[in-house]
C-alpha positions in Angstrom: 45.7 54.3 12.5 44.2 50.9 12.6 40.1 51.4 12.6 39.1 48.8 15.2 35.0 49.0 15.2 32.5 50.2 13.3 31.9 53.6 14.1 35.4 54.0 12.5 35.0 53.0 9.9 31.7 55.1 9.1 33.2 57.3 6.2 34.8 54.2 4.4 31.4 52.1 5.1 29.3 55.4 3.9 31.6 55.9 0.3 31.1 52.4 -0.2 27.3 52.8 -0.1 27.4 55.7 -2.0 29.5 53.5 -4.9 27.5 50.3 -5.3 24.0 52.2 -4.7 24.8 55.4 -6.6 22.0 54.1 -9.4 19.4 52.6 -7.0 17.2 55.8 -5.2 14.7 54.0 -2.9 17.9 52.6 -0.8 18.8 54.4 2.5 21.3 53.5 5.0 21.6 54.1 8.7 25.3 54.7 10.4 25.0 53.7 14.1 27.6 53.2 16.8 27.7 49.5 17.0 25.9 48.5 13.3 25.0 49.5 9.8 22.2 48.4 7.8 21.5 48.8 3.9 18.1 48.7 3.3 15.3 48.9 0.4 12.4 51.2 0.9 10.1 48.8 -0.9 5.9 49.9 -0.6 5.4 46.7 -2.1 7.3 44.2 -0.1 6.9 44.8 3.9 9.8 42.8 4.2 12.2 44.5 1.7 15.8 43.6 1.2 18.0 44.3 4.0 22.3 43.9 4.9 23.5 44.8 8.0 26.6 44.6 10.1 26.4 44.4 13.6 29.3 44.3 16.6 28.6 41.2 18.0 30.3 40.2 21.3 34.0 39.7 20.2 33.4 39.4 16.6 30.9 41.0 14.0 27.8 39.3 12.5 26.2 40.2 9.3 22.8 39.7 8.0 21.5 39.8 4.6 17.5 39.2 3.9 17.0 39.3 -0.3 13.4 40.6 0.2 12.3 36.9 -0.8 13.6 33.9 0.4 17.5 33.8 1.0 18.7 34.3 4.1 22.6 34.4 5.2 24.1 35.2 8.4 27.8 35.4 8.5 29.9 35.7 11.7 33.7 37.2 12.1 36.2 37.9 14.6 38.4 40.2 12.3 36.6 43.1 11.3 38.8 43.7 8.2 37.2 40.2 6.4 34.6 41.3 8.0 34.1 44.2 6.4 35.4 42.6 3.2 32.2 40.0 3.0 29.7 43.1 4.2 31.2 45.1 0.6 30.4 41.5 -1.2 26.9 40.7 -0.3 26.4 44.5 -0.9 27.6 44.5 -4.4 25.0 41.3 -4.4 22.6 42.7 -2.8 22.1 45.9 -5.6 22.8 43.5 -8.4 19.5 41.3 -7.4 17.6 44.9 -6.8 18.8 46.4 -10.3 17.4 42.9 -12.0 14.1 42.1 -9.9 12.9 45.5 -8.5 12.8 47.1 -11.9 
């Protein structure tokens, strides 16, 4: 069965989470229909690190905010690569949390 949206791909999206942020406790991550978004639960920072993955017209768009300065916004038409770039910035996202939130 080919997974064609997000909500489909939930479990896959939630193990993946679970993976990458196993070591990281003041993450949390919200599974909606249309998007899902990482984020760091930060007291300091108001505007904590965030990644998120949101259906998008035809396509999907995906937002990352560092909790600083860097900014990306990605958008894709095949959810697959899609996907495959939201697993990336996640991976980069908990790498820059393990070395400047400790």
């Amino acid at each position: 069965m080919i997974k064609t949206n997000i909500k489909n791909n939930h479990i896959q999206i939630e193990n993946l989470y679970k993976s990458i942020f196993a070591d990281l406790p003041l993450t949390s991550i919200k599974l909606e229909e249309s998007s899902v978004i990482i984020e760091h639960n930060d007291e300091d920072n108001t505007d904590a690190a965030s990644l998120e993955i949101i259906e998008h017209g035809s396509g999907y768009k995906l937002n990352y905010w560092d909790g600083y300065s860097v900014v990306e916004t990605v958008e894709n038409k095949d959810l697959k690569k899609a996907l495959k770039i939201f697993k990336n910035t996640a991976k980069k996202m908990a790498k820059n949390l393990r070395r400047f939130s400790q």
